[in-house]
C-alpha positions in Angstrom: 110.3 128.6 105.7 111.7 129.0 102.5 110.5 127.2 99.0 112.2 124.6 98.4 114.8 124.3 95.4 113.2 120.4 94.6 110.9 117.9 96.0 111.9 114.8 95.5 108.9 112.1 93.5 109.3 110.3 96.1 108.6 111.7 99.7 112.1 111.2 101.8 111.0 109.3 105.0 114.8 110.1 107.1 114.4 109.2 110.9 114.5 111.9 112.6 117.0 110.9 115.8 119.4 108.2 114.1 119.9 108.1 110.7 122.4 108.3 108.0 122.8 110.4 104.5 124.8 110.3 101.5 125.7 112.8 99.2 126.6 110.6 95.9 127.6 112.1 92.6 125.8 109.4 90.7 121.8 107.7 91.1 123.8 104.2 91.7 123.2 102.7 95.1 126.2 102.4 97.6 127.4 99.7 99.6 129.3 101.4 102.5 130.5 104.2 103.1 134.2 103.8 101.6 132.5 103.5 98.0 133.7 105.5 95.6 130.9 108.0 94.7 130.3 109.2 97.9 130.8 113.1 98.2 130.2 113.1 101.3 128.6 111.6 104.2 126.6 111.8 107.7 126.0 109.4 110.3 124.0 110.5 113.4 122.4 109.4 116.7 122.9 105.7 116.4 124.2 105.0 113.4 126.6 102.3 113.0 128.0 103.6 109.6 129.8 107.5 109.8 132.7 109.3 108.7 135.5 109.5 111.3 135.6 108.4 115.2 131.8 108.4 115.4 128.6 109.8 114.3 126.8 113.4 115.4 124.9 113.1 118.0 120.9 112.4 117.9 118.3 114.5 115.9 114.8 115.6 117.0 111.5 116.7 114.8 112.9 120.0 115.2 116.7 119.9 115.7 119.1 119.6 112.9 123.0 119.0 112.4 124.6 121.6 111.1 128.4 121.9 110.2 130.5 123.7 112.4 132.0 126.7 111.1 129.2 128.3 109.4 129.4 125.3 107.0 132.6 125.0 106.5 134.2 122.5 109.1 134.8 118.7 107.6 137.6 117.1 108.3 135.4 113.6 107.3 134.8 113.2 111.0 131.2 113.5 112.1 130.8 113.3 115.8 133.8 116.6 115.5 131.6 118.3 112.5 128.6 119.0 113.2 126.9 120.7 116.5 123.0 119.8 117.3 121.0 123.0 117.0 117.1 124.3 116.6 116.6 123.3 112.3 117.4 126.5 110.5 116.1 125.3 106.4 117.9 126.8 103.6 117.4 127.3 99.3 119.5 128.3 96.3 118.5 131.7 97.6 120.1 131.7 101.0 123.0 133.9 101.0 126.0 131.1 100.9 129.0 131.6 103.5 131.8 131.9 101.9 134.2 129.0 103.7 138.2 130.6 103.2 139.9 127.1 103.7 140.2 123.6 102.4 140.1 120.9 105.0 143.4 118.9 103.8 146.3 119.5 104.8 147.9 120.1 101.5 145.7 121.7 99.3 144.7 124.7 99.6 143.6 127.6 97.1 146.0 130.3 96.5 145.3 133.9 97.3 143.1 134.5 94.2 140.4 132.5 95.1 141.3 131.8 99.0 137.6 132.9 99.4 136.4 130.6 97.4 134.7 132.5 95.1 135.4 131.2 92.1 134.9 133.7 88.4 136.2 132.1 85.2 139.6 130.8 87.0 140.6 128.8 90.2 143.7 128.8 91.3 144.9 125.7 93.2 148.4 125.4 95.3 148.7 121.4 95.1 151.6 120.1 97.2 150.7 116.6 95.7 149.0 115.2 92.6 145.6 115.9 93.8 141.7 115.1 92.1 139.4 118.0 92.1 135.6 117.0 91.5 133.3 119.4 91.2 129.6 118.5 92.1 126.1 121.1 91.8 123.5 120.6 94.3 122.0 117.6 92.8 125.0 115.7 93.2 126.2 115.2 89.8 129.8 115.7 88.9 130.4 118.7 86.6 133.3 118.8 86.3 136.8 117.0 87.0 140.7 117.4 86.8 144.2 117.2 88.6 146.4 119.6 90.1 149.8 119.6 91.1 152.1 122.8 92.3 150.6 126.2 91.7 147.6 126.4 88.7 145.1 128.0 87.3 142.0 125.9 86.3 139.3 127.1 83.8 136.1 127.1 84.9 133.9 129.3 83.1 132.1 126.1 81.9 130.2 126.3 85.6 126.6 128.0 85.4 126.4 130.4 88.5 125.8 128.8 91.7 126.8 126.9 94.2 129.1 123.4 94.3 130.7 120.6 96.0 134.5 120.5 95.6 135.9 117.4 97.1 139.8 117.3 96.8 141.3 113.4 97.2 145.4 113.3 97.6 147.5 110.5 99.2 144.4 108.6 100.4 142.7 111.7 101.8 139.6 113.8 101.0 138.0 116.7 101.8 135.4 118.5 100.8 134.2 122.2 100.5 131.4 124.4 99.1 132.3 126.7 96.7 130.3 129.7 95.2 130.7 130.1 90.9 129.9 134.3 89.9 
């Protein structure tokens, strides 16, 4: 198993059939999950709160949900997401699959950075006035801006690594991971 990239002060005690998580890009406490710091989130076995038309089906001590497509599926609808398989734990040093698309159906990164592996520059294709937050593995927003049309966005600010880019236009989100060189 690999080392782990933090242990938490506090042990997390997450039930291991039903269950829900949130990935919040603040240490505030939610409400539901329609508030507005949620990055993303996951309800499964019984939950009664989940993105979507339901949550992913029930966990075990040694199965785990994992998002379809290597990691990239999430079209903010759990019970489609995410298939039930044998746990498979992952670090900072896991080699990161490279997702090619954006979930929402009008943003999506031009040709430059369709791989979404991002250098100094990403280049966004914005059919509407879209938010892009950018979130590291803790959770914290790094960084934060607005496309429309076709631009380039400077982001040799980002340390190498991995991120959270969740796009929000007319109502929708979507999120996606996205590796900085």
């Amino acid at each position: 198993m690999p080392t782990p990239d933090q242990i938490p002060a506090t042990a997390l005690a997450l039930g291991a059939m039903n269950g829900k998580v949130a990935l919040v890009s603040n240490v505030d406490p939610i409400t539901d999950v329609t508030d507005k710091d949620i990055v993303d989130f996951v309800g499964f076995g019984t939950s009664n709160e989940y993105e979507g038309s339901g949550p992913t089906a029930a966990l075990s001590n040694t199965d785990s949900a994992q998002r379809k497509l290597k990691g990239c599926q999430d079209t903010n609808d759990n019970k489609n997401d995410f298939d039930v398989a044998a746990a498979a734990p992952r670090n900072g040093q896991t080699a990161a699959n490279v997702c090619t698309n954006l979930s929402t159906d009008n943003l999506t990164l031009t040709k430059a950075v369709s791989n979404t592996l991002w250098t100094n520059t990403a280049s966004f294709n914005a059919k509407d006035k879209t938010t892009v937050e950018v979130y590291n593995i803790n959770g914290q927003l790094v960084k934060s801006f607005e496309v429309k049309g076709v631009q380039n966005v400077d982001v040799s600010s980002l340390v190498k690594g991995t991120y959270v880019v969740k796009t929000t236009s007319n109502g929708k989100s979507s999120t996606q991971k996205v590796v900085k060189k």
